[in-house]
KOLTISE-803364 format. One record per residue (C-alpha): residue in one letter; x, y, z. Coordinates in Angstrom, 2 decimals. Layout:
% residues N
VOGU  type  x  y  z
VOGU  A  X  Y  Z $
...
***
This chain:
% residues 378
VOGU  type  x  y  z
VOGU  X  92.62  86.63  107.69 $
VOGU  X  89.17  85.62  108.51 $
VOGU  X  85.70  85.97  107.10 $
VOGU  X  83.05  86.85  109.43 $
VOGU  X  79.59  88.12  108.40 $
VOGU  X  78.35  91.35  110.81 $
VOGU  X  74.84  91.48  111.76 $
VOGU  X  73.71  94.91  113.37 $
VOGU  X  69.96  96.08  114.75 $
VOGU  X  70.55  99.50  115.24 $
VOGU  X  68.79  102.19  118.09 $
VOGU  X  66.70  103.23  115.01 $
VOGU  X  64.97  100.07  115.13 $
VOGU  X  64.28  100.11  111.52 $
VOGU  X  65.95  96.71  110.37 $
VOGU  X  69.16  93.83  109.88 $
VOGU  X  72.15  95.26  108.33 $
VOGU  X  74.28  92.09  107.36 $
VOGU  X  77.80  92.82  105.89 $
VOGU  X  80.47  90.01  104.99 $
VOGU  X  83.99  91.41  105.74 $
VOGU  X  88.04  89.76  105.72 $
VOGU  X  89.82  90.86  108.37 $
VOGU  X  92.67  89.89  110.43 $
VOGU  X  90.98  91.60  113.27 $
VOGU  X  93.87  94.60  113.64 $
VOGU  X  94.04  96.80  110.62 $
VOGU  X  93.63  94.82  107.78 $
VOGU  X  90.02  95.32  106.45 $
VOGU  X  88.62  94.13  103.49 $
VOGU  X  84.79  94.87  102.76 $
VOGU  X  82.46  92.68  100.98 $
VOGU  X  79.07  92.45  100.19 $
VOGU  X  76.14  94.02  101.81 $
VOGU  X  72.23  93.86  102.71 $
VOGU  X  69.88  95.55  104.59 $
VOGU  X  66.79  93.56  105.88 $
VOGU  X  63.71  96.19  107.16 $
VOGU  X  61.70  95.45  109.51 $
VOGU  X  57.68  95.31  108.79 $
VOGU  X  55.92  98.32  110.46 $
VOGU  X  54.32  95.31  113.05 $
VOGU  X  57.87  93.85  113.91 $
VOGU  X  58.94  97.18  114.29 $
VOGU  X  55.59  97.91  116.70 $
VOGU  X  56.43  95.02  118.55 $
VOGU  X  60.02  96.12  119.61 $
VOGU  X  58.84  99.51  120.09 $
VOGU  X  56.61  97.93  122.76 $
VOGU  X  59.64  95.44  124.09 $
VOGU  X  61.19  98.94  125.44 $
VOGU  X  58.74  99.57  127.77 $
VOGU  X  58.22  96.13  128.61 $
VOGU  X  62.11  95.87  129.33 $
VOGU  X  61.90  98.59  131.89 $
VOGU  X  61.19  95.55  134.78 $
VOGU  X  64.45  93.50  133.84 $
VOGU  X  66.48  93.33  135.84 $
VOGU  X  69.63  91.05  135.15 $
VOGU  X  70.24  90.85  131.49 $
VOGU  X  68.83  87.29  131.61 $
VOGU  X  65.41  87.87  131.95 $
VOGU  X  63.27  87.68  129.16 $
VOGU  X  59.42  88.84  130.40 $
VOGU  X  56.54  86.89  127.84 $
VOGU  X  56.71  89.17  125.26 $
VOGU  X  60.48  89.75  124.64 $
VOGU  X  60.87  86.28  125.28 $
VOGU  X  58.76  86.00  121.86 $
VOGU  X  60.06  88.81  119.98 $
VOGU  X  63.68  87.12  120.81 $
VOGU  X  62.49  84.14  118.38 $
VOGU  X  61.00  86.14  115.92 $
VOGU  X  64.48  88.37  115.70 $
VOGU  X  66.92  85.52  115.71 $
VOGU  X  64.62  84.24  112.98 $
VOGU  X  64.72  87.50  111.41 $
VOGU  X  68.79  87.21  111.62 $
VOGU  X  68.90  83.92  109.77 $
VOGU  X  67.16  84.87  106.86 $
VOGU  X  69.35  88.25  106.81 $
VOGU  X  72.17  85.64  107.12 $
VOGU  X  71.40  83.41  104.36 $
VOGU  X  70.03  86.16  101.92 $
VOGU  X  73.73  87.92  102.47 $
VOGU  X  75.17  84.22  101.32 $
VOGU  X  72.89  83.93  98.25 $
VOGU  X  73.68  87.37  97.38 $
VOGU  X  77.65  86.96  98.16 $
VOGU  X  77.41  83.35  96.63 $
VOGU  X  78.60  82.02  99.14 $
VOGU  X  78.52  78.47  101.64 $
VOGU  X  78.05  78.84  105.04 $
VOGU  X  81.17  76.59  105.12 $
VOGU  X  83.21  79.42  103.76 $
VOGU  X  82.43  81.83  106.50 $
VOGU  X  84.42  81.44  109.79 $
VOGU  X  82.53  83.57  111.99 $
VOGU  X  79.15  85.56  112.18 $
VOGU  X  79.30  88.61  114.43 $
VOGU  X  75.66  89.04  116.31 $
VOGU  X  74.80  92.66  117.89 $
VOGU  X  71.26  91.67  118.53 $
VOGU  X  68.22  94.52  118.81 $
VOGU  X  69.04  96.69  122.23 $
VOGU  X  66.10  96.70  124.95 $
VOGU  X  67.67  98.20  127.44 $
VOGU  X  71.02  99.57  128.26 $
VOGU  X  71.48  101.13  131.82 $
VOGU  X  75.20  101.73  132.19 $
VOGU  X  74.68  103.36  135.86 $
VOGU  X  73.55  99.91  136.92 $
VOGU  X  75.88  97.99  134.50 $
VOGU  X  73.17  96.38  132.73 $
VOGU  X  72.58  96.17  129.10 $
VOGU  X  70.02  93.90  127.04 $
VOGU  X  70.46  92.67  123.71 $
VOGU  X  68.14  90.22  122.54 $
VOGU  X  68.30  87.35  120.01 $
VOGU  X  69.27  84.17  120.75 $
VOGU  X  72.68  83.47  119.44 $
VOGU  X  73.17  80.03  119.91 $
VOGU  X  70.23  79.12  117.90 $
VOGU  X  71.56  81.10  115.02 $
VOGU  X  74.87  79.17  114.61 $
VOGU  X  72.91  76.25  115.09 $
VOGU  X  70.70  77.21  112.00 $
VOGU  X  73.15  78.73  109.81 $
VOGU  X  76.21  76.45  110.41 $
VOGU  X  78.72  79.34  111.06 $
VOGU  X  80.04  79.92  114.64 $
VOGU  X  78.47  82.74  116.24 $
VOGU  X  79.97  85.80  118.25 $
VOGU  X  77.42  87.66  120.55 $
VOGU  X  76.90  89.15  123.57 $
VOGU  X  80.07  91.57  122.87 $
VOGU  X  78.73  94.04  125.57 $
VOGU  X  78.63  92.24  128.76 $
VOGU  X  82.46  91.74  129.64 $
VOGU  X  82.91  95.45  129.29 $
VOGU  X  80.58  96.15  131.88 $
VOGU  X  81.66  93.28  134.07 $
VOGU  X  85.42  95.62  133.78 $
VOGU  X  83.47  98.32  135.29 $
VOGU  X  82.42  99.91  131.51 $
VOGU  X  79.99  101.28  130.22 $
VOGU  X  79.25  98.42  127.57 $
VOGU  X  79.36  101.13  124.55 $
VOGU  X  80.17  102.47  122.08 $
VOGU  X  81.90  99.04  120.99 $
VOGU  X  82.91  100.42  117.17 $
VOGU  X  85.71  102.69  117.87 $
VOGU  X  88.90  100.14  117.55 $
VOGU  X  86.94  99.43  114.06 $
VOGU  X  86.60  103.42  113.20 $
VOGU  X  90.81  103.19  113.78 $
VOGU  X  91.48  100.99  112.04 $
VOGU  X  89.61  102.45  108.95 $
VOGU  X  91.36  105.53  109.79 $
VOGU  X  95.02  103.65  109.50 $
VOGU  X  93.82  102.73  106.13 $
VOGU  X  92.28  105.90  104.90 $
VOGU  X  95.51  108.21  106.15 $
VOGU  X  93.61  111.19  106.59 $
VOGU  X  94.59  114.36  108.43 $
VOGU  X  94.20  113.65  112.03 $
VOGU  X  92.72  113.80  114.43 $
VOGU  X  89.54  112.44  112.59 $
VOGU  X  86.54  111.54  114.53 $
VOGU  X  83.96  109.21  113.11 $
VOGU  X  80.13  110.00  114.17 $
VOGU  X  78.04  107.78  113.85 $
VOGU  X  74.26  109.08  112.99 $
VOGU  X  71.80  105.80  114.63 $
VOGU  X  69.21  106.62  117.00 $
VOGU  X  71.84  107.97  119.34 $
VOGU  X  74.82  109.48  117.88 $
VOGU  X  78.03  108.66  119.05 $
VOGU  X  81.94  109.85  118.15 $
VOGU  X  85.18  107.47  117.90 $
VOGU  X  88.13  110.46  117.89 $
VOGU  X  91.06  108.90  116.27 $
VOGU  X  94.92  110.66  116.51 $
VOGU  X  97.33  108.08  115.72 $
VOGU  X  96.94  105.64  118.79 $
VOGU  X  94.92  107.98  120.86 $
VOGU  X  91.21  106.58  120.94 $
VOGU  X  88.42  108.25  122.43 $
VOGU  X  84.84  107.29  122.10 $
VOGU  X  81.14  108.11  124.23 $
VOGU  X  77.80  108.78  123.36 $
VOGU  X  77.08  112.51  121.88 $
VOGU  X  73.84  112.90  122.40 $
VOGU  X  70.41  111.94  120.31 $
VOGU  X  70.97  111.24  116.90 $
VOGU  X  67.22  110.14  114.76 $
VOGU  X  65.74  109.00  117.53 $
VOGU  X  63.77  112.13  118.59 $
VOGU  X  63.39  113.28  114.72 $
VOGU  X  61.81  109.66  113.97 $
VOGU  X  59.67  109.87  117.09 $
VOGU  X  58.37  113.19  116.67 $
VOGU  X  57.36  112.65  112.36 $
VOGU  X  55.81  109.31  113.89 $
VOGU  X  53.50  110.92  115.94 $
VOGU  X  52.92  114.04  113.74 $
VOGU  X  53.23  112.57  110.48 $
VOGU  X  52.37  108.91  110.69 $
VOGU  X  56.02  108.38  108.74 $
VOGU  X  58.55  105.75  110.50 $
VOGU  X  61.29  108.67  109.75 $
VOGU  X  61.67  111.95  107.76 $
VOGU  X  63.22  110.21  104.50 $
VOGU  X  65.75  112.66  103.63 $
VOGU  X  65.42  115.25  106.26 $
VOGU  X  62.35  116.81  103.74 $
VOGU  X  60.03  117.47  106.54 $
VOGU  X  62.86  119.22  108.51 $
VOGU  X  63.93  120.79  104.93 $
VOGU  X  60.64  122.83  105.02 $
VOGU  X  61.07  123.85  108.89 $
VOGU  X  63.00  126.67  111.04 $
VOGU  X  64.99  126.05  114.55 $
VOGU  X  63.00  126.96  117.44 $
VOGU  X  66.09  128.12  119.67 $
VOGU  X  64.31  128.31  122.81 $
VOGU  X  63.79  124.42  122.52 $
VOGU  X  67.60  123.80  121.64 $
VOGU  X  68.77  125.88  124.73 $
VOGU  X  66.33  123.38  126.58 $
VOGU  X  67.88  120.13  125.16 $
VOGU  X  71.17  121.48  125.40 $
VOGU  X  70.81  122.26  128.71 $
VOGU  X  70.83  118.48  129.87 $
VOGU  X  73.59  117.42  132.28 $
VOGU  X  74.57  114.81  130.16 $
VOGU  X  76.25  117.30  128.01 $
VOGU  X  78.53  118.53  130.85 $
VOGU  X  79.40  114.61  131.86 $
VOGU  X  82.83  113.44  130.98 $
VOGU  X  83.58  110.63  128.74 $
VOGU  X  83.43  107.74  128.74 $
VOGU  X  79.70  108.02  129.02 $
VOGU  X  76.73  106.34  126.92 $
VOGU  X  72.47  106.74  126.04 $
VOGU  X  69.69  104.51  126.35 $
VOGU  X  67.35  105.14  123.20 $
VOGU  X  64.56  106.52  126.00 $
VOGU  X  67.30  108.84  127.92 $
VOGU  X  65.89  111.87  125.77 $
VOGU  X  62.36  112.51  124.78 $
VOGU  X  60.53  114.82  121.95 $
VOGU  X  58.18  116.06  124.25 $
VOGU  X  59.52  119.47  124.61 $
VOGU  X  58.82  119.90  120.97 $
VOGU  X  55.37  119.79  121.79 $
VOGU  X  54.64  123.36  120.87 $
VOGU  X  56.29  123.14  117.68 $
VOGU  X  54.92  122.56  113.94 $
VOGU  X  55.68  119.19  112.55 $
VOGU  X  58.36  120.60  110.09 $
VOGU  X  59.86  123.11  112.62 $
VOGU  X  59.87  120.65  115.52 $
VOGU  X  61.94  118.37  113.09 $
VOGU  X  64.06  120.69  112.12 $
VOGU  X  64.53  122.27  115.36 $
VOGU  X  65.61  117.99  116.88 $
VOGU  X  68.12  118.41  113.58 $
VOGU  X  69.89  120.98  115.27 $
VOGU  X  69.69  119.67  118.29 $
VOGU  X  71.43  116.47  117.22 $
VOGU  X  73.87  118.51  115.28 $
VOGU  X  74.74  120.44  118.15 $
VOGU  X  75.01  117.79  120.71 $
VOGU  X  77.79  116.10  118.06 $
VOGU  X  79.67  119.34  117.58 $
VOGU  X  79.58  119.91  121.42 $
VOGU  X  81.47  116.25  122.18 $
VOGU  X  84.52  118.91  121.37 $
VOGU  X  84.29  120.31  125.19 $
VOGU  X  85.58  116.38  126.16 $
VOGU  X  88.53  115.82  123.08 $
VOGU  X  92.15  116.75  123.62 $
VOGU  X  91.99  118.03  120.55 $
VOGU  X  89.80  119.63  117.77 $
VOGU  X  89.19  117.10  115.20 $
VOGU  X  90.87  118.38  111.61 $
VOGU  X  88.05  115.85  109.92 $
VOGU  X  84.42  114.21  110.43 $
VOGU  X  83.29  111.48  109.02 $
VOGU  X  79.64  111.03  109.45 $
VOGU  X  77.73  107.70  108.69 $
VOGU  X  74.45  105.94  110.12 $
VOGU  X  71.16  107.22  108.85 $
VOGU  X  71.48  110.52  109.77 $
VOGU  X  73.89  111.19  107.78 $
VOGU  X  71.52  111.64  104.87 $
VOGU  X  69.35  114.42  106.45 $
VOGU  X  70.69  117.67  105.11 $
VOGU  X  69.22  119.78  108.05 $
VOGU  X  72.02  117.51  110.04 $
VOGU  X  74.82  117.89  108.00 $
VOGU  X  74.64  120.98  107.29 $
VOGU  X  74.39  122.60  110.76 $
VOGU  X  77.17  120.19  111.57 $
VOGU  X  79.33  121.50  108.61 $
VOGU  X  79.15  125.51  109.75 $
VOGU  X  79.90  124.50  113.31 $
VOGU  X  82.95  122.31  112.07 $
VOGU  X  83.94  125.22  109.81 $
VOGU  X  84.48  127.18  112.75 $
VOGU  X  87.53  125.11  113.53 $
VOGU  X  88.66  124.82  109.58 $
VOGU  X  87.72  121.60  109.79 $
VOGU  X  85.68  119.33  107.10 $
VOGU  X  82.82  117.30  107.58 $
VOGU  X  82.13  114.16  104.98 $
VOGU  X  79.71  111.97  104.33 $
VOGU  X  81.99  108.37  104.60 $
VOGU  X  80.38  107.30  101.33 $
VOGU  X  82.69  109.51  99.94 $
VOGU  X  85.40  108.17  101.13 $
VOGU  X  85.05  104.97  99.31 $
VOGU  X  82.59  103.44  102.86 $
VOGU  X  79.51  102.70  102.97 $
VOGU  X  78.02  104.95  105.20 $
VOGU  X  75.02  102.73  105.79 $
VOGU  X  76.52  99.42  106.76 $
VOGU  X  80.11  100.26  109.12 $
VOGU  X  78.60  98.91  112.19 $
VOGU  X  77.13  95.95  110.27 $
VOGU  X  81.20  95.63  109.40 $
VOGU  X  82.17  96.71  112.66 $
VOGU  X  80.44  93.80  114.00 $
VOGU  X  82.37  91.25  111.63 $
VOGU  X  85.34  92.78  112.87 $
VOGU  X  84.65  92.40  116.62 $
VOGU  X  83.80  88.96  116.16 $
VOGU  X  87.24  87.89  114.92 $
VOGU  X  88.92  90.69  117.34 $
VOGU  X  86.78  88.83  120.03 $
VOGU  X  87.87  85.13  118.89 $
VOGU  X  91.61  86.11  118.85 $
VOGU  X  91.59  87.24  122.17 $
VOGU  X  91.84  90.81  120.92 $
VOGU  X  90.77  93.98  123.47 $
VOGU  X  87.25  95.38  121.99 $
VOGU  X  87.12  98.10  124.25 $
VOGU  X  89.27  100.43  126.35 $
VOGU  X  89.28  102.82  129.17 $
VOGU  X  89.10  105.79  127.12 $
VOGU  X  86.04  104.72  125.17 $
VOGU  X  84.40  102.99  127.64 $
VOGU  X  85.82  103.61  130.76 $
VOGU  X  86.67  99.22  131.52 $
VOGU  X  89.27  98.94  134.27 $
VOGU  X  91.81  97.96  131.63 $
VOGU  X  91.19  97.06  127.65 $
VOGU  X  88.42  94.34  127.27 $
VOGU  X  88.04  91.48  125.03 $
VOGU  X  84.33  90.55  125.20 $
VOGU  X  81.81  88.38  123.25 $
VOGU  X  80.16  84.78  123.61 $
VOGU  X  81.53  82.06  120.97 $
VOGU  X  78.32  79.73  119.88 $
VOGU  X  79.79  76.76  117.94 $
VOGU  X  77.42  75.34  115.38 $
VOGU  X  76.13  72.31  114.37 $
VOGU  X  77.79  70.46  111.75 $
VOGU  X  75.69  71.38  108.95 $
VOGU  X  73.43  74.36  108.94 $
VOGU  X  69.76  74.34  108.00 $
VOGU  X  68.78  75.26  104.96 $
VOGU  X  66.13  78.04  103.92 $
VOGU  X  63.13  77.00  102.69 $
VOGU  X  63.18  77.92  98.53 $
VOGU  X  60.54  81.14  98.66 $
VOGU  X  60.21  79.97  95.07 $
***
């Protein structure tokens, strides 16, 4: 068993989950403590920005002015998550084997095999002392991948431990929302569709809000249907897995004509929809759904979700009550990877990402001998 600290910067761009986990990397899983880190509205701004900016790259290398900044100012970001997670889990850096480093997503253009995650993972062993996992999406796509979603060997083994009535599929609620169907040793994973990323961009620009805090604006809304068929009418929809999103690969505009509140309830249903649909591509009907990721607290979402699923007499849950934390799996997921990735262990497969055969992946950063200590804010 190892200890690894996951750090995760979702599609939702709204901060650093950091979760400490022990895990042998197969399916023992033991949770620990965990933070969350937001970002400030201009840090946020500033990544916002680094999308359209990353539009030009084009080997995951490149780092034009302004990313290259925002790079330091994230991996910076990452080591105070880090050491604020040790303080809080009392904790030596000594005592942690392995951090587990997503990075924030730029860019991610499966069709070209080229994903971008930022942060500079070398320099955050170096500071914190703890060897350092990262760039976990690469060697997927070098297998002929599609370099996500990397969380569904975690979702299984959460499902070996939980022993629920399979199939189960996991959905994960981030910017995009994506599924990890689980039946025994059958693993399936892809990118569903949008998840809060239209919702947050559309109470942005109507509201001023970064997101619509408990699905209230959506709460007071109705579902303009001629707008769903639109959405739902994408070709992505009628793709085959294994297939995955770019944060940009939808866009709110066709909401235009809407109210704030029913344009946010209308992208509810359209992200509840686009989740139930990722049915047409299972062998099965999944007997459970477990939903976590932010989106999971917007009512509007869940419970459009929940009469679809009923359809099938199946039950949707929120994982929190299941005894997860609903905010922080891929945080844990990425603790997981990282010892899965030092052990040689396959993080992804061809029937969740479509690699040529299962794919171990990831970067190892060894650190300095002793890692540099925060500053007291005291």
């Amino acid at each position: 068993m190892k200890t690894a600290i996951g750090l995760m910067s979702g599609t939702s761009m709204d901060g650093i989950d950091a979760a400490l986990v022990r895990t042998d990397g197969r399916n023992a899983v033991q949770m620990g403590v965990a933070i969350e880190r937001p970002y400030s509205p201009a840090t946020r701004k500033r990544i916002e920005a680094a999308l359209e900016d990353a539009k030009v790259i084009q080997h995951r290398d490149e780092r034009p002015a302004v990313i290259a900044e925002l790079e330091v100012e994230l991996t910076e970001l990452h080591v105070d998550a880090t050491f604020h997670l040790l303080e809080k889990a009392k904790l030596h850096p000594s005592e942690v084997d392995l951090l587990g480093f997503h990075g924030q997503t730029v860019l991610h253009r499966p069709d070209v095999a080229l994903t971008v995650q930022i942060g500079d993972g070398q320099a955050l062993a170096d500071v914190t002392g703890i060897d350092t996992v990262f760039d976990m999406r690469a060697a997927d796509m070098e297998s002929g991948g599609q370099g996500a979603p990397l969380v569904p060997v975690f979702h299984q083994a959460l499902a070996f431990g939980l022993k629920l009535d399979e199939p189960v599929a996991f959905v994960n609620i981030g910017g995009i929302s994506n599924i990890s169907y689980v039946d025994g040793d059958d693993l399936i994973a892809f990118d569903c569709g949008p998840g809060n990323a239209l919702i947050d961009q559309w109470v942005h620009n109507g509201a001023g809000v970064p997101f619509d805090q408990g699905g209230a604006i959506a709460s007071e809304g109705g579902v303009v249907a001629s707008v769903v068929e639109r959405y739902m009418a994408s070709p992505y929809f009628e793709l085959d897995s294994p297939k995955s999103l770019d944060r940009l690969d939808f866009a709110a505009l066709e909401t235009s004509a809407a109210g704030l509140h029913d344009g946010a309830r209308t992208l509810a249903h359209v992200t509840a929809k686009a989740i139930y649909r990722s049915v047409d591509h299972l062998p099965k009907r999944p007997k459970t759904w477990i939903l976590c990721g932010g989106g999971r607290l917007n009512p509007s979402i869940v419970g459009d979700l929940s009469a679809m699923a009923d359809h099938d007499g199946a039950t949707v849950q929120l994982a929190d009550k299941l005894g997860l934390d609903g905010d922080m799996l891929e945080a844990q997921a990425f603790a997981y990877l990282a010892v899965r990735s030092v052990e040689g262990l396959p993080l992804t497969f061809p029937e969740t990402t479509g690699c040529a055969e299962p794919t171990t992946g990831g970067v190892l950063a060894r650190h300095l001998k002793s890692p540099v200590q925060p500053e007291d804010e005291n």
